[in-house]
Structures are given as structure tokens and as C-alpha cells.
C-alpha positions in Angstrom: 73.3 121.3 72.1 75.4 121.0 74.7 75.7 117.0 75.1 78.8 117.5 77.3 81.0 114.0 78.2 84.3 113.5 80.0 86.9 112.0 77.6 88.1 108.7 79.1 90.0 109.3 82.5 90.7 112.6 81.4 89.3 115.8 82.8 88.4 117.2 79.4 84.5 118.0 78.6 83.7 117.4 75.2 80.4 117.1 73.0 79.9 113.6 72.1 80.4 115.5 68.3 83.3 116.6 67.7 85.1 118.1 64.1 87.5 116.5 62.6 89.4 119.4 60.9 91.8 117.8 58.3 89.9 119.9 55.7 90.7 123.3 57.7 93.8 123.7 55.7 94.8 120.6 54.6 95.9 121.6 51.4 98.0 118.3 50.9 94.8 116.1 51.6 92.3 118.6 49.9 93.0 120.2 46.5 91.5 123.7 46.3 90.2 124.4 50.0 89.1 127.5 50.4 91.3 129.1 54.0 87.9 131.0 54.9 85.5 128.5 54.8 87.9 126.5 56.7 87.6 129.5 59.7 83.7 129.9 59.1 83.7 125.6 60.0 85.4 126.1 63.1 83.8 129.4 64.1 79.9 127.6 63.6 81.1 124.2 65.4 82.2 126.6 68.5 79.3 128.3 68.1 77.4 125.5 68.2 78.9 123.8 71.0 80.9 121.7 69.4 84.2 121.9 71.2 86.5 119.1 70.5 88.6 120.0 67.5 90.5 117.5 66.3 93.9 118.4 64.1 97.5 117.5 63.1 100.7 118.9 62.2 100.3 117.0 58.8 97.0 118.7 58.0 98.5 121.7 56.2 101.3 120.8 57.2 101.1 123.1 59.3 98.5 125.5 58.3 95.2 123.5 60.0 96.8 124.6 63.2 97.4 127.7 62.5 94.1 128.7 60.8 92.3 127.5 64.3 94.8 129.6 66.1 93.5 132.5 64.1 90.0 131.4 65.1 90.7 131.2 68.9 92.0 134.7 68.7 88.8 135.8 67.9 86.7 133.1 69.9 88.6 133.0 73.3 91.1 130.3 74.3 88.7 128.4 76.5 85.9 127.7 74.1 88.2 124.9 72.8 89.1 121.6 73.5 92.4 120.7 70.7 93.4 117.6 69.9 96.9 117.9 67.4 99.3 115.1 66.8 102.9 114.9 65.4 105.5 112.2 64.4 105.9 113.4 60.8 109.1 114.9 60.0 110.7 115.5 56.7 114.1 114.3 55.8 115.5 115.3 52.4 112.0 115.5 51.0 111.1 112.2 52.2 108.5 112.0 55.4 109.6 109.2 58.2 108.2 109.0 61.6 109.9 109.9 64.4 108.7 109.0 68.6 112.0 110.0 69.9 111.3 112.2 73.1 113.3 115.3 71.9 111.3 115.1 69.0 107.2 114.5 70.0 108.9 117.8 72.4 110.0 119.1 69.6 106.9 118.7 68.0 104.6 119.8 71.0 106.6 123.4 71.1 106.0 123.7 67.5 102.4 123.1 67.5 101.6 125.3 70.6 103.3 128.6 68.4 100.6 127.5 65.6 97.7 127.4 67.2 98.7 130.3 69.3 98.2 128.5 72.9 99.9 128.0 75.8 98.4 124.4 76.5 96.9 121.9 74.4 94.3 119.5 76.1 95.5 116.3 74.2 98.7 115.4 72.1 98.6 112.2 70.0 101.7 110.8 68.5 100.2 110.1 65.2 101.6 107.1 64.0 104.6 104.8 65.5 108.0 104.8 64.2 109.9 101.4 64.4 112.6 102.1 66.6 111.6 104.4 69.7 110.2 102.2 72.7 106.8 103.0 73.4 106.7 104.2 76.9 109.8 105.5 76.2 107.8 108.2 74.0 104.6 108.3 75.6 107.2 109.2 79.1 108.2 112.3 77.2 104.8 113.2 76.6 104.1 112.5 80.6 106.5 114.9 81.6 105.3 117.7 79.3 101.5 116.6 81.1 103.2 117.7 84.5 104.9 121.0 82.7 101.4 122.3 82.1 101.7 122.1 78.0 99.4 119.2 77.4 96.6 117.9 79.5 95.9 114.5 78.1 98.1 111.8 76.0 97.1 110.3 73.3 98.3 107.6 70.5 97.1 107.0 67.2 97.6 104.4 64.6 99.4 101.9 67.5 98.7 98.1 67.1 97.6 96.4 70.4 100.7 95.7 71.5 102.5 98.9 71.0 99.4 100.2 72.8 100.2 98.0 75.6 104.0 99.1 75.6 103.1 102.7 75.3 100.4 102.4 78.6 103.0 100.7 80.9 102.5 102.8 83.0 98.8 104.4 83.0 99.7 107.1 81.2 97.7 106.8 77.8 94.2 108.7 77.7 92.8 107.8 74.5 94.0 106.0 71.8 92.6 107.3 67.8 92.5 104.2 65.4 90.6 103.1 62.2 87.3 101.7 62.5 83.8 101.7 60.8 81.2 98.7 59.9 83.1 97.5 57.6 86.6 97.8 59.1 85.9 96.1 62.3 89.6 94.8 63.6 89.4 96.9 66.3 87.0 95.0 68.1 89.2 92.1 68.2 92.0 93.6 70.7 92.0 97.0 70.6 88.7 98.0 71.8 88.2 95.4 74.3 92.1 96.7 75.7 90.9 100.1 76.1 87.6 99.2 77.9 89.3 97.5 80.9 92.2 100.2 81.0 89.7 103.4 80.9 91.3 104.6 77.7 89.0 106.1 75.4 88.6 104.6 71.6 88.0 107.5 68.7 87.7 106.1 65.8 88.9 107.6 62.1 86.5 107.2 58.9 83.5 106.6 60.9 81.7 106.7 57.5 84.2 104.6 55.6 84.9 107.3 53.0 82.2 108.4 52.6 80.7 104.4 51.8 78.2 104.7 54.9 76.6 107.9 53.8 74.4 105.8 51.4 75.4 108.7 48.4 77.0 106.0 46.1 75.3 103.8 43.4 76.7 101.1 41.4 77.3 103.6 38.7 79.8 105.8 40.8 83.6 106.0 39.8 86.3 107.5 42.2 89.2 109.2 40.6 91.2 109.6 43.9 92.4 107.7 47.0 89.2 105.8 46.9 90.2 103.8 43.8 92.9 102.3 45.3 90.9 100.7 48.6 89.4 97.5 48.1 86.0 98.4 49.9 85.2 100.4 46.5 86.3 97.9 44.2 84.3 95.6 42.0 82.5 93.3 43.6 83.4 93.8 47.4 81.6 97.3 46.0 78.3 95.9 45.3 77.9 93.5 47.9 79.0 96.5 50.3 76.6 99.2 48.7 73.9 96.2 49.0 74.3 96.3 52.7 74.1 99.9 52.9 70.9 99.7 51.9 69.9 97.3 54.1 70.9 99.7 56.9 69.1 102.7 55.3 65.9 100.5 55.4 66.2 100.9 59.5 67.1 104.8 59.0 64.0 105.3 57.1 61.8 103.3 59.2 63.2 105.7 62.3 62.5 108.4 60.2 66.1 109.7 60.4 69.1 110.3 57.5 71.8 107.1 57.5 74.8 108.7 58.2 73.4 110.1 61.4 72.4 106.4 61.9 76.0 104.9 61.9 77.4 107.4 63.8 75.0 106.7 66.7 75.8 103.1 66.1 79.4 104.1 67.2 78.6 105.5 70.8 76.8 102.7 71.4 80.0 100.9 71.7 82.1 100.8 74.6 85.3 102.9 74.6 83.9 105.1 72.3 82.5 108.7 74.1 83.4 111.1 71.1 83.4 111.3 67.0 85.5 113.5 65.0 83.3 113.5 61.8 85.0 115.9 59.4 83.2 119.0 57.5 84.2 120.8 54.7 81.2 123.5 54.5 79.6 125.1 58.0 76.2 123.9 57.3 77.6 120.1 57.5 79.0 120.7 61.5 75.5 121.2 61.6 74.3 118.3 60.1 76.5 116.3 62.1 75.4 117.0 65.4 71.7 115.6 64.3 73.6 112.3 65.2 73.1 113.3 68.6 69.0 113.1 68.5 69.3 109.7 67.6 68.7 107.1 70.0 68.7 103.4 69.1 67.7 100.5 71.1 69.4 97.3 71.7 68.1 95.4 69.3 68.8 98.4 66.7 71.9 98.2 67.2 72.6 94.8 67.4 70.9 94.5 64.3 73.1 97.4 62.5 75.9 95.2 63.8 74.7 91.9 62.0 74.5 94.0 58.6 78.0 94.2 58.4 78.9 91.2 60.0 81.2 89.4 57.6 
């Protein structure tokens, strides 16, 4: 299982699977998640060589990091690879972001007591705020690189050209950004950018909320976040759910479940080495990592790619 890749320019080791833990204690995402199933999902992903856990301050807040803390007691340090972010900080009960250097350091000291580490292998700022200078932030997080505490940068959420501002100098590893089938921006500027400047692309809701499972009909009515994005409304609904099921047509004929199929779509692409697919229950860390015995040709995958061409 263990389908080991260096991260960008980095030196970190990862499986080309990784979890994406926002339902380890993100009570503020997740209504009614259990704390113990959370641990059992990081305990069978370690277990199963799946190494690069991917977290945030705001998962919780707070309590994501600390629940894989409690796991790494138990596991040993070195069986992880952690990936946390900040920017969010509350100010009289209102969330804003913050890049400032004192506080991403802030921030940095804060999440190391949580997860119960002395180092953490790659520190995003999560989203930008409008008034820090990019390299300006992404300087503080250079210096904490040479202190020992963090061994790769990252940024999330940046537009190209605060991407561009932020890597002045070299110093961005990977950059975290939105992208799927049907939310294909990235490909415009962003992916292309981090291809010729070795920074590696991991992309959020690989499976479009769920849309790219292939578990939806026309029938199905979403009472949360979902209602409000127009992928899932109306119309745009059908004629997406239609080419889902063009796509499945090439899963079944592979003999393979669709979800596993898009996912290998995605490391077909340049940029991209690792996904972060989430799990809620241990037996779906498992069903993740079937991505990994899929192997599609060219044509495959240029043909997945016409699908959902608009």
C-alpha cells in the first residue's frame, strides 16, 4: 500500500492518498461527529499507510488537531506527515483573516501544542487577508522553516497573482486550491504556474460535494450547504448528473467504482502528486486508497476531460 511520492520540491514522502481530516473533529463543519470514530479514521489511514493528514485550526476549531495529537501519542510521531493551516482569528465573535507574520507565528505555536509536536511538515496560510503583502507572510513562515518548526510552506485559497507575490522568492511548496471536473479555473493560471515553479497543486472537493460520486438522482434534495451552490441547482443539476453518467459508463466498462475513477483522473494532471479525499467512517480511508489500482490511459483520460468540458 505503500505508493510513496515526494511532495513537490519538498522532502516530505507521502502516499499519493492522503485524508483529509475536516471531519476528525470538525464539529462546526459536521453536526454530531462522533470524537472516536474520528481517532479510529486516523489510526486505520496510519495503519494503512496513508500518511499525509491534512487539517486546520478551523476544523474544530481547534479540536481536529488535537484529536490527531492524541492519535500520535499512541502511533509514534514519525508515522505522520501533517498538513494544518491558520489565518482565522476571532474578533468580537466575528472571524477575519489575518497573514500578519506575528500572527501565522502566532498561529504556528498554537497549532504545534495541539497536535502535541515539535515540528509540523507543512503550514498553509489558509486563506489571504487583504492587507498583509504576500511574501511578507510567506517570509515569516520561511524563517520558522529555518527554526526547525515547519518543514514545508504552503498557501491555500490564493489567486494567481497573490500566488505569484507570495513565491517571490522560491519559497512556496505547495499551494491547496479548489478544483474538480466541474470547477476547472485552476487550469487556466494556477496549475500551469505551479508546474513551471515546482510547486505542488492539491486540490479541495476532488468529488465536487459529493456530485462525482455518482450517489445523486434527479430526485435528491440537499438541506445543507449544497443548496446554496449552483452545481446542484435546477437545471445546471440535471445536465451535470447527465454527465456523470456518462463518466460512470467508462468506470463500468474498467470494471472499477466512479469515484475511484475521478480521483485517478486528478493525478494524471500535472502539479498534482497527492489527494486529501476526506472520510468520515474507517472503512471509507479504505475505500479511498482503491483509487490507487486504477490506471487509466491517455485517451481515458482525455476523454474524462471532454465530459466535463464546458
Amino acid at each position: 500500500m505503500s505508493d510513496r511520492i515526494r511532495l513537490g520540491k519538498t522532502d516530505l514522502l507521502v502516499n499519493r492518498i492522503g485524508l483529509g481530516a475536516n471531519a476528525v473533529g470538525g464539529h462546526n463543519l459536521y453536526p454530531d461527529l462522533n470524537e472516536e470514530t474520528g481517532k479510529d479514521v486516523v489510526r486505520t489511514a496510519l495503519e494503512l499507510g496513508v500518511n499525509f493528514l491534512d487539517t486546520a485550526f478551523i476544523y474544530g476549531p481547534g479540536r481536529s488537531e488535537e484529536l490527531i495529537g492524541e492519535v500520535l501519542k499512541e502511533t509514534g510521531r514519525d508515522k505522520a506527515v501533517i498538513a494544518t493551516k491558520g489565518a482565522h482569528k476571532f474578533v468580537d465573535g466575528q472571524t477575519v483573516m489575518d497573514n500578519s507574520p506575528a500572527f501565522l507565528q502566532q498561529s504556528v505555536e498554537d497549532s504545534l501544542k495541539r497536535l502535541g509536536t515539535d515540528y509540523i511538515d507543512l503550514f498553509y496560510i489558509h486563506f489571504p487577508d487583504e492587507n498583509t503583502p504576500k511574501d511578507e507572510a510567506v517570509g515569516a513562515l520561511q524563517k520558522l522553516k529555518e527554526e526547525g518548526k515547519i518543514r514545508a510552506i504552503g498557501v491555500s485559497n490564493f489567486s494567481v497573482e497573490q500566488l505569484r507575490e507570495a513565491n517571490k522568492d522560491g519559497y512556496v511548496d505547495v499551494l491547496q486550491s479548489e478544483y474538480n471536473l466541474f470547477v476547472r479555473g485552476a487550469e487556466q493560471e494556477l496549475l500551469p504556474y505551479c508546474s513551471s515553479s515546482g510547486i505542488s497543486f492539491v486540490p479541495y472537493f476532488p468529488l465536487a460535494s459529493g456530485l462525482l460520486g455518482g450517489k445523486y438522482t434527479p430526485e435528491t434534495k440537499f438541506n445543507d450547504f449544497r443548496a446554496h451552490i449552483p452545481l446542484f441547482q435546477g437545471e445546471a443539476f440535471l445536465r451535470n448528473l447527465e454527465k456523470v453518467e456518462q463518466a460512470r459508463l467508462i468506470a463500468d466498462q474498467k470494471g472499477v467504482e466512479l469515484a475511484h475513477l475521478v480521483l485517478a483522473w486528478y493525478l494524471k494532471q500535472p502539479a498534482i502528486d497527492v489527494l486529501i479525499p476526506g472520510a468520515k467512517k474507517p472503512e471509507q480511508v479504505k475505500e479511498n486508497l482503491k483509487t490507487l489500482d486504477v490506471s487509466l490511459t491517455d485517451s481515458e483520460t482525455q476523454a474524462i476531460s471532454e465530459i466535463f468540458r464546458d
